[in-house]
C-alpha positions as CSV (number, residue, x, y, z in Angstrom):
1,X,-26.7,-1.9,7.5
2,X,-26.6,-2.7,4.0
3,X,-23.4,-2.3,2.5
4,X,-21.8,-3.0,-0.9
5,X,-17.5,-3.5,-0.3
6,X,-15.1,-2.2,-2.8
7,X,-11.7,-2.9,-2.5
8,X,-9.1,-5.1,-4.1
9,X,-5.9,-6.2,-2.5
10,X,-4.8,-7.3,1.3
11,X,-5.0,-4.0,2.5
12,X,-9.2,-4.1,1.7
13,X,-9.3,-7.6,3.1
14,X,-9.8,-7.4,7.2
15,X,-12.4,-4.2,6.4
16,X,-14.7,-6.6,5.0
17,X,-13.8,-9.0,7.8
18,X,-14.4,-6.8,10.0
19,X,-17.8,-5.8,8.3
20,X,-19.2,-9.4,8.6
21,X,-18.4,-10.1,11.6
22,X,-20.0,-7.0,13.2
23,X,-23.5,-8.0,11.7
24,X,-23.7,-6.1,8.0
25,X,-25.2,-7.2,5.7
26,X,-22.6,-6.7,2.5
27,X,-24.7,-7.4,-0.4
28,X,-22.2,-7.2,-3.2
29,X,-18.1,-7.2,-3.8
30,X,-16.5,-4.9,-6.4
31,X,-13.1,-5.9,-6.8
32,X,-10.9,-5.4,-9.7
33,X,-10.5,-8.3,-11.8
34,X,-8.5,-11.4,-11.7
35,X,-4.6,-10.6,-13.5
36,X,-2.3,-13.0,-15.0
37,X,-0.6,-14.7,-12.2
38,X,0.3,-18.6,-11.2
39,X,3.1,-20.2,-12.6
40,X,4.1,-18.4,-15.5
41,X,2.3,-15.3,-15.3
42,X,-0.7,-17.9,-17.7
43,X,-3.3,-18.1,-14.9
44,X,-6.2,-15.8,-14.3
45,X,-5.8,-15.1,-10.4
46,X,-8.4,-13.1,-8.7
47,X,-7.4,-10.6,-6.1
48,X,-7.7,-11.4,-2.3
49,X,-10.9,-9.5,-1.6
50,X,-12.2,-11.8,-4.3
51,X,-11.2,-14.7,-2.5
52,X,-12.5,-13.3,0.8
53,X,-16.0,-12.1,-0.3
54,X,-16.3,-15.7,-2.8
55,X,-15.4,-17.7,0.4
56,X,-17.9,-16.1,2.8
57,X,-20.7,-16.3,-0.1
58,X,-20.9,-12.7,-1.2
59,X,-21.8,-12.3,-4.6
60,X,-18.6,-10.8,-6.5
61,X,-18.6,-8.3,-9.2
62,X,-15.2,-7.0,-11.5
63,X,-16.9,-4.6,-13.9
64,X,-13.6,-3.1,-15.7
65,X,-15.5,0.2,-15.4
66,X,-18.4,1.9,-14.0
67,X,-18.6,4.8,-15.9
68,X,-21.6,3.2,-18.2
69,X,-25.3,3.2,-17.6
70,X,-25.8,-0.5,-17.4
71,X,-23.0,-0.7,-14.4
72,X,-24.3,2.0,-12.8
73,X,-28.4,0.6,-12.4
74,X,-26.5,-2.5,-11.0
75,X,-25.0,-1.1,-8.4
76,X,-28.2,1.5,-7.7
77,X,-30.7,-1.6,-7.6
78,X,-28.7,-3.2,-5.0
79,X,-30.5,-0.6,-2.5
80,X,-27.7,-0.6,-0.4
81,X,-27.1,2.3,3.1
82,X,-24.0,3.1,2.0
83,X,-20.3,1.7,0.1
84,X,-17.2,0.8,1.8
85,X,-14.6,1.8,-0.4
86,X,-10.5,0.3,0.5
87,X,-7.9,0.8,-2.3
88,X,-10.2,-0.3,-5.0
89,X,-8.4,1.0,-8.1
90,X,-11.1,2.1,-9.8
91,X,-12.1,6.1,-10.0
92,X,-16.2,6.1,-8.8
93,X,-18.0,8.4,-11.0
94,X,-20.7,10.3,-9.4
95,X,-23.7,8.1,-10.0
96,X,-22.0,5.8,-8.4
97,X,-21.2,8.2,-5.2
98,X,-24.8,9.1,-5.1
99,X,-26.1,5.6,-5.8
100,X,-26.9,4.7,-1.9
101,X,-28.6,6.2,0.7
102,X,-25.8,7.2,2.7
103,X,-22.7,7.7,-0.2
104,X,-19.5,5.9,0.2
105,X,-16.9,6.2,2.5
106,X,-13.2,5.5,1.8
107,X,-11.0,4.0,4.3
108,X,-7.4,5.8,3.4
109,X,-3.8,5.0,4.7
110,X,-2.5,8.3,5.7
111,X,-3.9,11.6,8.1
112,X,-5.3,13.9,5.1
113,X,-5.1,15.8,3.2
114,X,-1.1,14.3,3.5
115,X,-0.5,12.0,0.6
116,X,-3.7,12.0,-1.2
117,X,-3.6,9.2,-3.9
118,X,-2.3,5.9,-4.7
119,X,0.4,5.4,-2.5
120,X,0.0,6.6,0.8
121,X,2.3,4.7,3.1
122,X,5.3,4.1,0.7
123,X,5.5,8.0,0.3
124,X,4.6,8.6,4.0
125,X,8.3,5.7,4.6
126,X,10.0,7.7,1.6
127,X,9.8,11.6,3.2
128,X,10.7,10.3,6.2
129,X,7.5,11.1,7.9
130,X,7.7,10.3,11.4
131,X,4.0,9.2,12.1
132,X,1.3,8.5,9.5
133,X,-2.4,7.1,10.0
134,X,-6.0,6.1,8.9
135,X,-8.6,8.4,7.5
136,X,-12.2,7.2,7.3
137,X,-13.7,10.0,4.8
138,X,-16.8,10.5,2.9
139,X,-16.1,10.1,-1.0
140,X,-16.6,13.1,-3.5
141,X,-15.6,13.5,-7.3
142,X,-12.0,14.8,-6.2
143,X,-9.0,12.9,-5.6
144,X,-9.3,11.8,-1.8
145,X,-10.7,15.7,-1.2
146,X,-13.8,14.8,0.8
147,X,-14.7,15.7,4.7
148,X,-13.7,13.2,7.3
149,X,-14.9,11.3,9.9
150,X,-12.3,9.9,11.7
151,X,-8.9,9.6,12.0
152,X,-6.2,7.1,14.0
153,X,-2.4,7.8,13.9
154,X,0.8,5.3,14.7
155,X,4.7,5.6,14.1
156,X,6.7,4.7,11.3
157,X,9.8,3.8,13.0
158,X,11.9,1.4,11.1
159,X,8.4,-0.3,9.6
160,X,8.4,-1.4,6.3
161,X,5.8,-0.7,3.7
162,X,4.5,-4.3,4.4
163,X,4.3,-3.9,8.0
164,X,2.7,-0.8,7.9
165,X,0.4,-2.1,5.2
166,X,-0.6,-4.7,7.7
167,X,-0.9,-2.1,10.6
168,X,-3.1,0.2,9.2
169,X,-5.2,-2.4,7.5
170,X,-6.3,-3.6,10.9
171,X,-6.4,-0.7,12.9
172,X,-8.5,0.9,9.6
173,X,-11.0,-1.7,9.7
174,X,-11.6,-1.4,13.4
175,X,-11.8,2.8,13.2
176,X,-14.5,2.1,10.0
177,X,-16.7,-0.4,12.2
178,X,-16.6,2.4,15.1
179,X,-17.2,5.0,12.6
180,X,-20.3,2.9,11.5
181,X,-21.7,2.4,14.8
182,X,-21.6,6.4,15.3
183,X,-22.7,7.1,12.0
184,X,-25.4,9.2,13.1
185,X,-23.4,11.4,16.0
186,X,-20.0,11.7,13.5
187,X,-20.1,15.2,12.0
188,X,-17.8,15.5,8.6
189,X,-15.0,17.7,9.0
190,X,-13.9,19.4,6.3
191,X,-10.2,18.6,5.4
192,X,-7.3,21.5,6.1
193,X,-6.5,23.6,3.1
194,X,-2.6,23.6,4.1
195,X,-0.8,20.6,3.6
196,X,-1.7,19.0,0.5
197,X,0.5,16.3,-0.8
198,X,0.0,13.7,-3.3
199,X,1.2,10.4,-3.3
200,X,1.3,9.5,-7.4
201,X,2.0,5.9,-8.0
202,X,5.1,3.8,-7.7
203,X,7.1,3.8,-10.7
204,X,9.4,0.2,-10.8
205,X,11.9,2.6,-12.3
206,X,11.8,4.2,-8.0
207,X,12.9,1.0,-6.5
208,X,16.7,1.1,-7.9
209,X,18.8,1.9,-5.1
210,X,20.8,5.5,-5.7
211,X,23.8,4.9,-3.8
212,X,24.4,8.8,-4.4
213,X,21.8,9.6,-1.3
214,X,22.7,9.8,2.2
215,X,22.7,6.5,3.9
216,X,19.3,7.6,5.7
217,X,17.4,7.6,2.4
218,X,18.6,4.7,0.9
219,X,17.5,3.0,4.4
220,X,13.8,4.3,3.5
221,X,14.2,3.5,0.0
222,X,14.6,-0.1,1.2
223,X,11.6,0.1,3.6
224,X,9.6,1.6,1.1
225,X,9.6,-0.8,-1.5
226,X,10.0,-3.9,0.6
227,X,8.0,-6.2,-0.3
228,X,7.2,-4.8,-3.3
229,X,8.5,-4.1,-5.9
230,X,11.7,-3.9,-3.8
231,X,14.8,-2.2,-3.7
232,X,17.7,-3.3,-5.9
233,X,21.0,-3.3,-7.6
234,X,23.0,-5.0,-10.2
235,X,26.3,-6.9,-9.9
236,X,27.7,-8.8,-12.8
237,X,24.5,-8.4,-14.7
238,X,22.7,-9.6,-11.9
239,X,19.8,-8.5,-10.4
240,X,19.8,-8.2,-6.1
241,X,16.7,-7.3,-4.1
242,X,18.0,-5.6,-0.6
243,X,15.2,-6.9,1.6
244,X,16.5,-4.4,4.5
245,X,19.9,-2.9,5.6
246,X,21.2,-0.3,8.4
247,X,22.8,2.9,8.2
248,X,26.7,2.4,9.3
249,X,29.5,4.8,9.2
250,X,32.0,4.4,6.6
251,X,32.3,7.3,3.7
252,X,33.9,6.2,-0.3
253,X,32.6,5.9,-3.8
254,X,28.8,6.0,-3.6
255,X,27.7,2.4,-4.7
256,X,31.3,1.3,-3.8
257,X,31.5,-1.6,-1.1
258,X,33.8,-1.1,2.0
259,X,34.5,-4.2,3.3
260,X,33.7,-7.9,2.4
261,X,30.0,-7.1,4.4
262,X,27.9,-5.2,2.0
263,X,28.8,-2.1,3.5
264,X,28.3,0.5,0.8
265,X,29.6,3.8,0.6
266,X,26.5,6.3,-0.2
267,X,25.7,10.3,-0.8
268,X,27.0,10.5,3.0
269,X,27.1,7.3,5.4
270,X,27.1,4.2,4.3
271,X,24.6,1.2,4.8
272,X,25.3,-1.9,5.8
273,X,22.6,-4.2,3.8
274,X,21.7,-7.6,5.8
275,X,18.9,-9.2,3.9
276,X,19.5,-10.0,0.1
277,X,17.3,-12.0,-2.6
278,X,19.3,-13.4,-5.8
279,X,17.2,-13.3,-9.0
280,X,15.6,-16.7,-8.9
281,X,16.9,-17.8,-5.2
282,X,15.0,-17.4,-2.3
283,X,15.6,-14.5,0.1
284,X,18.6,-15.0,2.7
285,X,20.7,-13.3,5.5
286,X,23.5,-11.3,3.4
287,X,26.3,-13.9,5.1
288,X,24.4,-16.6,3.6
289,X,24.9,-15.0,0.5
290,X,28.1,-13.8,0.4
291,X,29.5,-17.7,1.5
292,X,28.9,-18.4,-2.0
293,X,29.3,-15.7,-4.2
294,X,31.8,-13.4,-2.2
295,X,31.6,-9.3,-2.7
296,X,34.9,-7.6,-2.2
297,X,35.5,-4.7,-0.8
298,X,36.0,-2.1,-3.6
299,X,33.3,-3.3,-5.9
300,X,31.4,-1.4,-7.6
301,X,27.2,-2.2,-7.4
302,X,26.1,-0.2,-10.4
């Protein structure tokens, strides 16, 4: 098939692996494009579907928008089957949805119509959601609203955000190639009217740790933002990133440490943290850290 890939960051990146490597033809890239990044935030670094679709030769496009005519009789004359659409970050206005033969579908990481919108999985960690998934669905004007044709499911567990990311990238790509092949036989189900959730965007404000819930959130809170933009506190005017930690017994002052560990008093429970990131050092084991810059117990993390 002829296919034009739209998608933006790792997550997007093995779909259009996966789409080269089972014989499409992808004609065109649209990725978002290329942010201030490098050393000092100066550089102009373009995202890792960019990098993908440059290195295997597929032509690359970062229109900022496609709501005007001009963008739209691009894509159109491209005369591709059908779009492939993985976290993009763009919203696709209908001549865009209607500009191949066969629409677009979206490759989604959750079971719909749980946690339409921007972020799927880190809500999915957050709720406490036992299992989550892949939908592959076929795109309409609505927010993640359209039929689907496929799903796949897997466990949270203890998985982070990143591992999850990971998971369901790969797993997606492989349920989109399948979904491909049986284009013809796949009939669109339309998606339950009960159990709409949204998941809006991740506000950095989120990702400060409140000590004041039971230890079992606070574990999720840390799963759910690790790697990004992770969990934190403050000490001494310090920032700390809590790259992961375990729910322990122990009751106090929420935010209060318990022992000379980084056991923390919470809501109810405590958690014990065991990965830590200074500001500025590089990530460590929390007895690493607290060789050199001791936390007593008693103290007070914000």
């Amino acid at each position: 098939m002829r296919i034009i890939f739209m998608g933006t960051p790792d997550f997007a990146v093995p779909a259009l692996v996966a789409l080269v490597e089972a014989g499409h033809e992808v004609v065109a890239a649209y990725t978002q494009p290329p942010r201030p990044g490098g050393r000092r935030g100066k550089e102009l670094t373009p995202s890792p579907v960019h990098k993908e679709a440059e290195m295997r030769g597929i032509e690359v496009r970062h229109p900022v928008s496609l709501k005007n005519a001009e963008e739209q009789a691009a894509f159109a004359v491209l005369e591709a089957d059908i779009a492939v659409v993985a976290a993009y970050g763009l919203i696709l206005p209908q001549a865009i949805l209607d500009g191949t033969a066969r629409g677009c579908l979206n490759i989604h990481a959750s079971i719909l119509p749980r946690w339409r919108g921007a972020a799927p999985i880190q809500r999915a960690i957050l709720a406490g959601d036992p299992t989550t998934g892949v939908t592959i669905m076929q795109m309409e004007a609505g927010l993640d609203t359209g039929p689907m044709l496929a799903t796949l499911r897997t466990t949270i567990d203890r998985k982070t955000a990143g591992e999850l990311t990971t998971e369901l990238a790969e797993r997606g790509a492989q349920l989109l190639i399948g979904t491909l092949r049986d284009l013809a036989i796949h009939r669109p189900v339309a998606q339950p009217e009960d159990g709409v959730t949204y998941a809006r965007k991740i506000d950095k404000a989120e990702a400060r740790v409140d000590f004041s819930q039971p230890a079992e959130q606070v574990e999720r809170q840390v799963r759910a933002f690790m790697p990004a933009p992770g969990a934190f506190f403050e000490l001494d005017g310090e920032r700390y990133k809590v790259l992961a930690a375990d729910v322990a017994e122990g009751s106090g002052t929420p935010g209060t440490t318990l022992d000379d560990a980084l056991t923390v008093a919470c809501g109810s429970g405590a958690i014990r943290i065991t990965r830590i990131q200074r500001a500025g050092k590089p990530a460590m084991a929390t007895g690493d850290l607290l060789r050199g810059k001791p936390v007593p117990a008693g103290t007070s993390l914000g």
